[in-house]
N, C-alpha and C positions, 0 to 999 in steps of 0.2 A: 255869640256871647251866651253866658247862661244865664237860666232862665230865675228870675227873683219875683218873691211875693206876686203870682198869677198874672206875671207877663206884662206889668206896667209898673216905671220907676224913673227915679230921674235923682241922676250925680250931678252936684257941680261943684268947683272949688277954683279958687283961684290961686298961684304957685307960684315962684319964682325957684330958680338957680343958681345957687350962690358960690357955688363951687365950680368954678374953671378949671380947677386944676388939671394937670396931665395925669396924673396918678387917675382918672377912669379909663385909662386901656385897656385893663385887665377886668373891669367890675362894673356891673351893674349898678346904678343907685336908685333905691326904691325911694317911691314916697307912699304908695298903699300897698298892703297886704290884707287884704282880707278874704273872706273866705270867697266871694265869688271874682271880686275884681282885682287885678294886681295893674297899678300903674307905675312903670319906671324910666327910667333913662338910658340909654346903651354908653357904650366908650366913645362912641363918637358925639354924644349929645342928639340924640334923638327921641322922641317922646313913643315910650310903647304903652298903650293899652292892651291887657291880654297879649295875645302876641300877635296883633294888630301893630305895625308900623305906621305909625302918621307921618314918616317923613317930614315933620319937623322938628329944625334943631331947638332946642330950648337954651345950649348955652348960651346966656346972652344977658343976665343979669336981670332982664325983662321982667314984668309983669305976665303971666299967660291965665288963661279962662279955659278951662277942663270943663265939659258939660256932656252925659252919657242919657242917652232915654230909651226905654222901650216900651212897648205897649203892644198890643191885639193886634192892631189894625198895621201900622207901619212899622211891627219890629224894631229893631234899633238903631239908634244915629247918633255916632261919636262927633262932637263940635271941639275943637282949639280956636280960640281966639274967634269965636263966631263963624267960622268959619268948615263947613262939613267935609271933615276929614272921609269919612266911609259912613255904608249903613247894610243895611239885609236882614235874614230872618232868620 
């Protein structure tokens, strides 16, 4: 991940998907663009951070919990739905 305001930060948002459509085979759907983090969806309905895969799908109409941290000491840890998708330095 890169590195923000001296190595400690914390994303969190909550999200849904409202678009099922088939028309994502060919495209990505973004919902962050900014300069350090990009979070989107693949054509299959899968949730990327960076180009971290979390293999989860998100289409599903669902409510989801996006939560990203880093810091000094334990680097960073992607959470979906409370749940710790990945983490490292």
């Amino acid at each position: 991940m890169p590195e923000l305001y001296h190595n400690f930060y914390t994303l969190s948002l909550w999200f849904q998907n409202t678009d099922l459509s088939t028309n994502l085979e060919n495209t990505y759907k973004n919902f962050i663009i900014s300069g350090f983090i990009r979070i989107y969806i693949d054509k299959t309905g899968n949730l990327y951070i960076n180009n971290i895969n979390s293999k989860i799908n998100v289409n599903d109409y669902k409510w989801h919990y996006l939560a990203i941290t880093e810091d000094t000491k334990d680097g960073y840890k992607i959470y979906i739905d409370n749940k710790l998708i990945t983490s490292g330095e």
